[in-house]
Biotite code that builds the C-alpha atoms (Angstrom):
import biotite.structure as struc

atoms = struc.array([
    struc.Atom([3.048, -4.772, -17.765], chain_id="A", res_id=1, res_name="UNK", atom_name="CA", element="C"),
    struc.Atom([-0.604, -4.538, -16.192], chain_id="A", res_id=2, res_name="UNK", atom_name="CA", element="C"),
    struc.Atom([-2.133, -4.509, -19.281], chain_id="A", res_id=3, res_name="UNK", atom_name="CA", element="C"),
    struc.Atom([-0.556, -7.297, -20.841], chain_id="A", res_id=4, res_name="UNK", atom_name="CA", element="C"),
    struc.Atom([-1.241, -9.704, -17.622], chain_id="A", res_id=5, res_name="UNK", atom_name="CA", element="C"),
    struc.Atom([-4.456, -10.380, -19.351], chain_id="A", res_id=6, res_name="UNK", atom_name="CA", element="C"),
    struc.Atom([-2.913, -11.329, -22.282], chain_id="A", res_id=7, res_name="UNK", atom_name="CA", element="C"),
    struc.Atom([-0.481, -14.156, -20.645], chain_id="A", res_id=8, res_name="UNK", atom_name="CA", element="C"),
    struc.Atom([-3.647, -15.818, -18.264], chain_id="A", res_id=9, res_name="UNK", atom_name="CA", element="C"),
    struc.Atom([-5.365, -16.705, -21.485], chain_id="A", res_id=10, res_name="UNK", atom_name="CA", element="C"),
    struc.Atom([-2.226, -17.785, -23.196], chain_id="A", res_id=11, res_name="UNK", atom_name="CA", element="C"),
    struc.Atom([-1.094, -19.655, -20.418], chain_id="A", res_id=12, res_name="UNK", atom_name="CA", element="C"),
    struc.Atom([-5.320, -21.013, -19.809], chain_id="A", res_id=13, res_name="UNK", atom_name="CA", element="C"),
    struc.Atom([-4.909, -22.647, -23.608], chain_id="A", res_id=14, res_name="UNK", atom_name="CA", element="C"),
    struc.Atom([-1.601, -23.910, -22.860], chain_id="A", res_id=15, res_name="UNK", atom_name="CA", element="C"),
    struc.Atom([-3.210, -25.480, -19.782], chain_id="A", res_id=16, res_name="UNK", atom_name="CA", element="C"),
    struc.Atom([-6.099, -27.129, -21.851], chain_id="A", res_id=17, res_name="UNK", atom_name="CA", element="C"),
    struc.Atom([-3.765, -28.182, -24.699], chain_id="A", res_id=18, res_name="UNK", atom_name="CA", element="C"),
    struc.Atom([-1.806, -30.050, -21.680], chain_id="A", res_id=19, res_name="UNK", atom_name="CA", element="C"),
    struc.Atom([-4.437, -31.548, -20.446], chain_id="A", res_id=20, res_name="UNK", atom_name="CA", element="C"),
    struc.Atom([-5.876, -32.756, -23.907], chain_id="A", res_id=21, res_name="UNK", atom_name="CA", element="C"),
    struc.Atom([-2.613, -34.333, -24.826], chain_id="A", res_id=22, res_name="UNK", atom_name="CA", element="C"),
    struc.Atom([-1.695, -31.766, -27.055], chain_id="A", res_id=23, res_name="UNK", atom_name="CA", element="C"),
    struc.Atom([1.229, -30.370, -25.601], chain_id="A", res_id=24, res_name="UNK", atom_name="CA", element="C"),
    struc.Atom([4.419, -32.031, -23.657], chain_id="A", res_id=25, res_name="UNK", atom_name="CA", element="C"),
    struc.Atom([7.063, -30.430, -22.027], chain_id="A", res_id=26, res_name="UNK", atom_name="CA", element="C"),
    struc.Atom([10.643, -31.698, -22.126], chain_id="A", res_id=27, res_name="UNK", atom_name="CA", element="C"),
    struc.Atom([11.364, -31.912, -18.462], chain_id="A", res_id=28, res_name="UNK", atom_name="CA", element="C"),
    struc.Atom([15.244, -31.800, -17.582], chain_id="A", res_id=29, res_name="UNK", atom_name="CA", element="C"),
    struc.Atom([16.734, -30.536, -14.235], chain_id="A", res_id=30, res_name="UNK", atom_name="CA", element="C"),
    struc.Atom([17.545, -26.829, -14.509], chain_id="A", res_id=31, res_name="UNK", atom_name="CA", element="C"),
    struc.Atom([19.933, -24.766, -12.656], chain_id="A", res_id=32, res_name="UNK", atom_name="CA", element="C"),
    struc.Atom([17.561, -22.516, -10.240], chain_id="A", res_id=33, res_name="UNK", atom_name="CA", element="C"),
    struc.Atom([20.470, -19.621, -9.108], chain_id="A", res_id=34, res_name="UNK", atom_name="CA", element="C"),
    struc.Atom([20.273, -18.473, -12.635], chain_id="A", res_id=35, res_name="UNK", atom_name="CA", element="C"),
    struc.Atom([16.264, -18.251, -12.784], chain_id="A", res_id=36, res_name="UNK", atom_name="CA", element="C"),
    struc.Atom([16.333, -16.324, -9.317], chain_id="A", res_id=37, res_name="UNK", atom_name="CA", element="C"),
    struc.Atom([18.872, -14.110, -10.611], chain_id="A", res_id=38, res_name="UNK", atom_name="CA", element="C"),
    struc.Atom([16.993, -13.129, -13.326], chain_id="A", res_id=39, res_name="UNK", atom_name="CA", element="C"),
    struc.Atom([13.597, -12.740, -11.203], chain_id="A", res_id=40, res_name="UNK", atom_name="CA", element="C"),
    struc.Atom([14.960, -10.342, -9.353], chain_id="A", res_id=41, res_name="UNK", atom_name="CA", element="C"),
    struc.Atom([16.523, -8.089, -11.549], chain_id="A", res_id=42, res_name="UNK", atom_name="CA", element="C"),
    struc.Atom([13.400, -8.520, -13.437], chain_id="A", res_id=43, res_name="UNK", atom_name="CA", element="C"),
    struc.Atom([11.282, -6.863, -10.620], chain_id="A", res_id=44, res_name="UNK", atom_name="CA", element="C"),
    struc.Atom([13.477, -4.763, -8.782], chain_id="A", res_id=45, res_name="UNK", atom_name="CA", element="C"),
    struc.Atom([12.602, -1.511, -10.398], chain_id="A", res_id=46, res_name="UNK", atom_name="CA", element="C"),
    struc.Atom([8.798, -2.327, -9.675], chain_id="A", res_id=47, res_name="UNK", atom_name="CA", element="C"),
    struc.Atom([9.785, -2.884, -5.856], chain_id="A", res_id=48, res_name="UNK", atom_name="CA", element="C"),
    struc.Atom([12.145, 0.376, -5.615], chain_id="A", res_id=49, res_name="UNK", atom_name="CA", element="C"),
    struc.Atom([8.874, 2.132, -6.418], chain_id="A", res_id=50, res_name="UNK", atom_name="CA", element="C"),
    struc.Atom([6.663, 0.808, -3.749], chain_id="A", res_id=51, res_name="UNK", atom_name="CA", element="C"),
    struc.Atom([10.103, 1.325, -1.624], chain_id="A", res_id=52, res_name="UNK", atom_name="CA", element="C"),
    struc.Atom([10.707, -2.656, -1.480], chain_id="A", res_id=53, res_name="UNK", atom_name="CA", element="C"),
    struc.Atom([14.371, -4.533, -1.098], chain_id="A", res_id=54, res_name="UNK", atom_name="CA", element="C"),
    struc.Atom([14.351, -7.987, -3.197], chain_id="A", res_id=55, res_name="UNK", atom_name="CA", element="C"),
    struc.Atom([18.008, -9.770, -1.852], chain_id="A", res_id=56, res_name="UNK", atom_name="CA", element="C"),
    struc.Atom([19.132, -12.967, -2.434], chain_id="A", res_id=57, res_name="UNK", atom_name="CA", element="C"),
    struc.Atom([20.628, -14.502, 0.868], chain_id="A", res_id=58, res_name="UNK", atom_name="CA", element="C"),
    struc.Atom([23.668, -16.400, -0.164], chain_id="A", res_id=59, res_name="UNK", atom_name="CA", element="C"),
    struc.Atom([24.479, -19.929, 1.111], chain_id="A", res_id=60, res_name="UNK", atom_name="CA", element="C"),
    struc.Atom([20.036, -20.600, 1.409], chain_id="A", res_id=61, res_name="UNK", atom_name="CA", element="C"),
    struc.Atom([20.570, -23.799, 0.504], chain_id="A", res_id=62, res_name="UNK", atom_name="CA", element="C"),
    struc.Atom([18.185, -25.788, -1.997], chain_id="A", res_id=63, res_name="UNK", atom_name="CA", element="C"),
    struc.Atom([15.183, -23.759, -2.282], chain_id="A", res_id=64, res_name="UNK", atom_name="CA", element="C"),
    struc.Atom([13.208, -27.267, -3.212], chain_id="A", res_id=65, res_name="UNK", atom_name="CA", element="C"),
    struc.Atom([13.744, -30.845, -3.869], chain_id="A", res_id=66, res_name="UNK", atom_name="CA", element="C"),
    struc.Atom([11.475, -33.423, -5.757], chain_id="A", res_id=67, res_name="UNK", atom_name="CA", element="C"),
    struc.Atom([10.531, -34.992, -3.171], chain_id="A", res_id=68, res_name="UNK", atom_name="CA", element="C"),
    struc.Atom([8.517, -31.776, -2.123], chain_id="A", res_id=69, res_name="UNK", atom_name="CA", element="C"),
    struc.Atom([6.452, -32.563, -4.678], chain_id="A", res_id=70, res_name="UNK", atom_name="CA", element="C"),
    struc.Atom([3.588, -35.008, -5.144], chain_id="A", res_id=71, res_name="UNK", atom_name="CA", element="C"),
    struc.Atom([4.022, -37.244, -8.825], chain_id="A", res_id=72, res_name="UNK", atom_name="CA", element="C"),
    struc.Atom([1.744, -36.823, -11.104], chain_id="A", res_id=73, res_name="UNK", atom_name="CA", element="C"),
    struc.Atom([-1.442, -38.693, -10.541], chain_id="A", res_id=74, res_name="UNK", atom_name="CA", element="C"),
    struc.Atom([-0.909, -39.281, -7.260], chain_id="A", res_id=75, res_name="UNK", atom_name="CA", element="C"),
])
């Protein structure tokens, strides 16, 4: 996984300048976010085991964030 880090910053750099140049739009929709925790914690939980971590999801959190946490673009 280290080794390929490098890989995703500069894939994820040129996506950033692509963006930014108008090249590249995203189709934002509202997503589901249990689903996408789920998954990024299964995803890592062998990595924390090793370095003798616990990753658990505490049920009935709540809304992790709303859209008005976030500033609109531009602003």
């Amino acid at each position: 996984m280290n080794s390929q880090f490098p890989g995703f910053l500069i894939n994820d750099l040129l996506d950033m300048e692509q963006y930014m140049a108008g090249k590249l739009h995203f189709g934002m929709r509202i997503q589901p976010l249990m689903p996408l925790i789920e998954y990024a914690l299964c995803d890592n939980q062998a990595c924390a085991s090793r370095h003798e971590v616990g990753l658990h999801l505490a049920q009935g959190a709540g809304p992790v964030a709303r859209r008005e946490h976030f500033a609109e673009p531009g602003v």
